[in-house]
N, C-alpha and C positions, 0 to 999 in steps of 0.2 A: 504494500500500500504506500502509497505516494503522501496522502496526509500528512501534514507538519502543524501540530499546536503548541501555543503557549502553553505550558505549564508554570503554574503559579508556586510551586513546590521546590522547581528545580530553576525559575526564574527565568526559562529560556525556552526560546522555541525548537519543541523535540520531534523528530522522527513518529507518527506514532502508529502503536504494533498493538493491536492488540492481545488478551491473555489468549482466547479459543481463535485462532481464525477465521476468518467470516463470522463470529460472533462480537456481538459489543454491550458491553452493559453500564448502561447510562444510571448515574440517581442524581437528581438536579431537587433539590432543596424547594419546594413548593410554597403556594402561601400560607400564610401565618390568617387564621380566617374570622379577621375580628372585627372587620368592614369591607365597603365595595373597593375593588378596586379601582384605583387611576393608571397612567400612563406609564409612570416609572414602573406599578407593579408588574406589568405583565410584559417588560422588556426580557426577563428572566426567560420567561416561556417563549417568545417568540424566536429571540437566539439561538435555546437549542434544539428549539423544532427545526430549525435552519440546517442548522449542524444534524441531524436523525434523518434530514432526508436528502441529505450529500450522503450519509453514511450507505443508508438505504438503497441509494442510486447507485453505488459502487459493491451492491451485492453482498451488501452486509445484513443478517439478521440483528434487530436490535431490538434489545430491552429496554424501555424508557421507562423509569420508575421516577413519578412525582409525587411527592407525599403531599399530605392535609395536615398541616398544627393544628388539631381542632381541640385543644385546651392551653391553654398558657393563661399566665396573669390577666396581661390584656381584655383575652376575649372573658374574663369573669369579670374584671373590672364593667364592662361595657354590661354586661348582662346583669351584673349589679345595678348601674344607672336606670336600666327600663326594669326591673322589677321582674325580671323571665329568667328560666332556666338557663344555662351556658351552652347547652348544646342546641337548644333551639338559635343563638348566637349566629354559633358556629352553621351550622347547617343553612341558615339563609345565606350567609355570608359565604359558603363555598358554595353553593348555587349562581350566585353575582360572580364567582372566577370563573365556575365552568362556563357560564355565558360568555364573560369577557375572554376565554379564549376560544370558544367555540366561533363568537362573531369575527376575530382575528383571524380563523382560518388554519388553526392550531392542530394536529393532528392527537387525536385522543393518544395517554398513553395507554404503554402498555399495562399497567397497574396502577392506580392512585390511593396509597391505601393510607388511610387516617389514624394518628397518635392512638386514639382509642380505641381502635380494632387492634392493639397489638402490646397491650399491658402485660400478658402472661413473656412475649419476650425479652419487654424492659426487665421485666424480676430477672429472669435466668440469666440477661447480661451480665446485671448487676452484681447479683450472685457470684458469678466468675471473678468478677471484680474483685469483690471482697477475699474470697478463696486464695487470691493470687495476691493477697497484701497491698494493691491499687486503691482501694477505696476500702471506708469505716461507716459507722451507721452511729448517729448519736443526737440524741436527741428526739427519736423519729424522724432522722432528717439521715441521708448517704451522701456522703460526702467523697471525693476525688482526688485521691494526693498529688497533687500535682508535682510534686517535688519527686515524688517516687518514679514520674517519668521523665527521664535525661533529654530527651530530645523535644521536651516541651518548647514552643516557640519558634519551631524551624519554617512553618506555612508561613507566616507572618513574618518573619525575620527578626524575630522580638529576641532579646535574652530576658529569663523570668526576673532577675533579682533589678532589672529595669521598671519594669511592669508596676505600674500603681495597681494596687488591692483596692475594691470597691468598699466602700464603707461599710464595716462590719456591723451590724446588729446581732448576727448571731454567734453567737461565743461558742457553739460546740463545733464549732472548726477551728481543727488544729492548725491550720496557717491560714490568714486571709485571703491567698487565691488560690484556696482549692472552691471546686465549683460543685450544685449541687448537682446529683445524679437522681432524688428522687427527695418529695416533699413533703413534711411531715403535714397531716390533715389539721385543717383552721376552719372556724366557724362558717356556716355556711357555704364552702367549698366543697366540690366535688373532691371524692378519694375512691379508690381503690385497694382492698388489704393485700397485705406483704407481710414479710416472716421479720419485718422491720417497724408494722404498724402501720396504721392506714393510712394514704396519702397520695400522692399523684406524682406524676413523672416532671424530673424537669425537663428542659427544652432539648439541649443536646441528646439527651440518652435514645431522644425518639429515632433522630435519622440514624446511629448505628445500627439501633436494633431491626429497622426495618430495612434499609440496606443490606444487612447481613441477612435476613428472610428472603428478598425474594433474588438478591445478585449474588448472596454466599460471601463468604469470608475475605474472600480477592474481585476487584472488578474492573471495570476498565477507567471510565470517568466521572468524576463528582463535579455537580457545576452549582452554581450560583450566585449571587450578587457579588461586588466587591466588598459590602459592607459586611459578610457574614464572614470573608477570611477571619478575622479574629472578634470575640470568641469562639465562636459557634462551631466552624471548621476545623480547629484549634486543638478545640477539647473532643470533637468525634474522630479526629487522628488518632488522642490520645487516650480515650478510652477504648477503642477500637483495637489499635495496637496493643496495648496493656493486655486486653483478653485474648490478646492469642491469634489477630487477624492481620492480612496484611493490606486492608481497606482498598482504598482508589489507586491509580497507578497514577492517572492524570488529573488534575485540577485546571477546572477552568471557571474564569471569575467574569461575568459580564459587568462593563462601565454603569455609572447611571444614568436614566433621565435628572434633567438638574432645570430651576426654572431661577431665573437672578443669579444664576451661579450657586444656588445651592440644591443640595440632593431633596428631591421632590419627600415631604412626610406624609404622615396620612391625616396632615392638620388641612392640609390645603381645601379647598372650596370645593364644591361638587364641577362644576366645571369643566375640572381634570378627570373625573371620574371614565371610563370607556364607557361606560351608557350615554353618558352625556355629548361625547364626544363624539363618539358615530351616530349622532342625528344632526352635527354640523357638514362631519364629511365619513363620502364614504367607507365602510370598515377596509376594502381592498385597499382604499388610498393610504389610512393610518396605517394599517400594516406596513404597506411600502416604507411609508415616512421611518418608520422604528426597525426597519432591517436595516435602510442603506446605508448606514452609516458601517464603520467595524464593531463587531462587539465590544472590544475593548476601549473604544474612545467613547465620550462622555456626550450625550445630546443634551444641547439647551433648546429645551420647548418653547417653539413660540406659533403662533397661529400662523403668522407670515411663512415660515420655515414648511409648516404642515401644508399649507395652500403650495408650493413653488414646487415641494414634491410630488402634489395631486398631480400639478400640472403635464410635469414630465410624466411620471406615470400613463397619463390619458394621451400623449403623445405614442406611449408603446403600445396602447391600448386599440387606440386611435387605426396605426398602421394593420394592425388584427383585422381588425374590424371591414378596411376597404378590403383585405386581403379575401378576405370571406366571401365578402359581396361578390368579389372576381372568381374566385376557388370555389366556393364552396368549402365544407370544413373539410382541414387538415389535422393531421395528427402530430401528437408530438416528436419529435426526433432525434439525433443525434446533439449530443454536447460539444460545441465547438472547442478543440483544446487551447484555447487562447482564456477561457470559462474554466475550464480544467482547470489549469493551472491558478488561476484566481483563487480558487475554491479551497486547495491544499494548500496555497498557502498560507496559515491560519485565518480560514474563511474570508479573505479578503472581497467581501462583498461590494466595494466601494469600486474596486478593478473589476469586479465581476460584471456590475453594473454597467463599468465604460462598455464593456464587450458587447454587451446587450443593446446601446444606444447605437453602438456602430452599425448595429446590425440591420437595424431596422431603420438608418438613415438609407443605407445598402437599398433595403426594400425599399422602401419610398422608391428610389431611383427607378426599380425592376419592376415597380408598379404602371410609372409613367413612359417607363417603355415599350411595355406589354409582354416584357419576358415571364411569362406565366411558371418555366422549371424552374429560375430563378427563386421567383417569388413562392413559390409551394415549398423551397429547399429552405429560403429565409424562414418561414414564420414556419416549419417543424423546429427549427434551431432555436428561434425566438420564446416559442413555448417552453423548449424543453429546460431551456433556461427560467423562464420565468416560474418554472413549476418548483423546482429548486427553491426557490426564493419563498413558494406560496402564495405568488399573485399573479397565476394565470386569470387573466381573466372570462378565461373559456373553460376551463374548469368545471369539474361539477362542485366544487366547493362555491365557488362566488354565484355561478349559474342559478342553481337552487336555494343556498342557504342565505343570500343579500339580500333579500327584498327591498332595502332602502335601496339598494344600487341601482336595483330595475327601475324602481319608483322615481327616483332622482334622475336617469336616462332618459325615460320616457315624459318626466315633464322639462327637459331641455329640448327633446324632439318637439313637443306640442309648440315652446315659445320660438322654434327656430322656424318650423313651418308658418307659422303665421306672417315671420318676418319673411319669410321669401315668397310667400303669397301676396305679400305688401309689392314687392321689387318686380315677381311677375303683372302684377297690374300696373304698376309703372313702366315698364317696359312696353309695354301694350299700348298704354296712349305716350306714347314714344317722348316720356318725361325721364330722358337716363341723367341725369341729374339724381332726382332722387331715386331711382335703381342703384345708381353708385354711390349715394349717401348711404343708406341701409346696408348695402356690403360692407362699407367699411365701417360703418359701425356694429359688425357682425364679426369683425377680423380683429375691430380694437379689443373685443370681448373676446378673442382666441379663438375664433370661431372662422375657419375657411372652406368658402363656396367655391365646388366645380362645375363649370356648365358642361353636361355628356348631353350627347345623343337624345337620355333616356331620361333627359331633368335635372335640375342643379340637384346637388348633394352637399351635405358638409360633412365635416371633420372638423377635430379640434388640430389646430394649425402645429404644424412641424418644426416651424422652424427653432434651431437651437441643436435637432437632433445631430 
């Protein structure tokens, strides 16, 4: 395999092999489900849907395991304020992810399994933990020695005896950064009993223990935010290793969305919300907007930014679409290795992209010539690319599951016919004046008229490509 990623572990971009071949086992750190998502949150999911279906495309079976946090502080916090149970919380609120990636266009995974479908494996982790002099239990609370493991700090690049300890309140930890592995039961809180007392899991212990259920002991890649390398990453190395496993091979960390230059919270306005968001613009377009960039560089969100990639987008879209008219549908095809090589190397989406615009400038040209092999060979290459990417827009994902898409298409066809219904009746009592005022206030709107044979037509204008 030709693949080459950043690994966040080893700080450099590695060759990468995986354990089985042609097997890949992905666990990418899911949401935390204590409200709707925004735009930052589901930059996670849509990277490495990116990355599952390059893998995919190169004849790889793949695991993608995303988990549900469906108990933490948070989500009781919040369930505290409305007066309702925490899993009723949780449950609405991982209903609003699944939405927000199903409307991105996100490819379901292969497992999605929730903190609390899997308490019997946190105990026996933990268990070993203890067994193996890693971790203590005190207080009804299990604690993580962290000093007991040497290579704490290597993900992060941290040395521990650096590291500020979080303010201790609880005195049955024997050093201030050991972290906990499981919590002792408080009023009103959900618990579950252990051979330690009732209580609930803390956050880290969850993705070990469900990473080791369903990708085993060794796996291929662990992904998610930059913000969770440390702690969270940190302490599932190191509880992970401590029992006996030899966890992720690879680490990969997506950048954030950031809005004023800072990382998008979840204080921000409903606005940023993806519900909100895909009734301004289409969900195929947002997608685009939050893939092209590279995973690892940082997007500042701004409306402008979101519109200027609609734009281009409807320009790839655009070329599809006359192509069709002419063709009839085409299938997808071969990946151009100029795409290739974009791809492997560490997902360079942003070169992936250029390859795509070239291509379909190409078309443009094979359209206006009438080289129909031409153009049938551009738009299988064009799809096959953009299918990669997840915003074909011939697809059966955008086809059937956008209805904003069709809805929002179909009332620019209504205001466009009007307007060239306007210019054909101008034309008729031979007032081309305003015939040529309305084109080109049709063109100022990005909107360009062809006069065929068979009636004018538009597109959304090309130029740029």
């Amino acid at each position: 395999m030709s693949l080459r990623l950043y690994d966040t572990s080893t700080r450099s971009v590695r060759d990468f092999e995986p354990i089985t071949p042609g097997r890949v086992g992905i666990y990418l750190c899911g949401a935390t489900v204590q409200a709707p998502p925004h735009v930052g949150h589901i930059r996670s999911g849509l990277c490495f849907d990116v990355l599952r279906r390059w893998l995919e495309h190169n004849d790889n079976v793949v695991t993608f395991v995303r988990n549900v946090t469906d108990v933490d502080d948070k989500i009781i916090h919040n369930a505290g304020h409305e007066d309702v149970p925490f899993w009723l919380v949780a449950q609405r609120e991982e209903r609003s992810f699944n939405h927000a990636y199903d409307v991105l266009g996100c490819l379901p995974p292969t497992v999605e399994p929730r903190a609390t479908g899997h308490i019997p494996e946190m105990i026996e982790l933990i268990a070993r933990l203890i067994d193996a002099g890693y971790a203590y239990a005190a207080g009804g609370d299990v604690y993580f020695k962290v000093r007991s493991y040497d290579k704490y700090g290597a993900l992060s690049g941290q040395r521990l005896d650096d590291m500020l300890a979080s303010p201790d309140e609880d005195t049955a930890k024997l050093d201030p950064h050991d972290f906990a592995l499981w919590k002792g039961a408080k009023e009103d809180e959900p618990y579950w009993n252990t051979p330690w007392g009732p209580g609930r899991p803390g956050w880290h212990i969850e993705c070990s223990a469900m990473a080791e259920k369903y990708l085993g002991g060794s796996f291929d890649i662990h992904g998610g935010g930059l913000d969770l390398i440390f702690p969270h990453h940190e302490n599932e190395i190191a509880q992970s290793k401590a029992a006996g496993d030899g966890f992720a091979n690879y680490w990969l960390h997506n950048a954030w969305v950031t809005t004023a230059g800072e990382k998008m919270s979840k204080s921000l306005g409903n606005s940023l919300l993806v519900s909100e968001v895909v009734q301004r613009v289409r969900p195929i377009e947002l997608r685009y907007y939050l893939v092209s960039a590279h995973y690892r560089s940082m997007i500042e969100f701004s409306e402008e930014a979101m519109q200027e990639a609609g734009t281009g987008f409807r320009r790839l879209e655009g070329f599809l679409e006359r192509a069709v008219e002419r063709l009839g549908v085409v299938e997808s095809g071969e990946i151009p290795d100029s795409f290739r090589k974009a791809m492997d190397d560490d997902l360079s989406i942003p070169a992936a992209l250029a390859v795509v615009h070239e291509y379909v400038t190409e078309g443009n040209k094979y359209l206006t010539a009438g080289d129909t092999t031409k153009v049938e060979e551009t738009v299988a290459a064009v799809r096959a690319m953009l299918n990669i990417l997840g915003v074909d827009p011939m697809s059966a994902t955008w086809d059937v599951g956008s209805s904003s898409s069709s809805e929002m298409k179909s009332a620019i066809d209504a205001l466009v016919a009007v307007a060239l219904d306007q210019r054909k009746a101008a034309r008729e009592r031979k007032d081309y004046a305003a015939a040529d005022s309305i084109r080109d206030q049709l063109a100022a709107a990005g909107i360009a008229i062809e006069d065929t044979p068979e009636g004018p037509r538009w597109s959304l204008d090309d130029k740029g490509n």
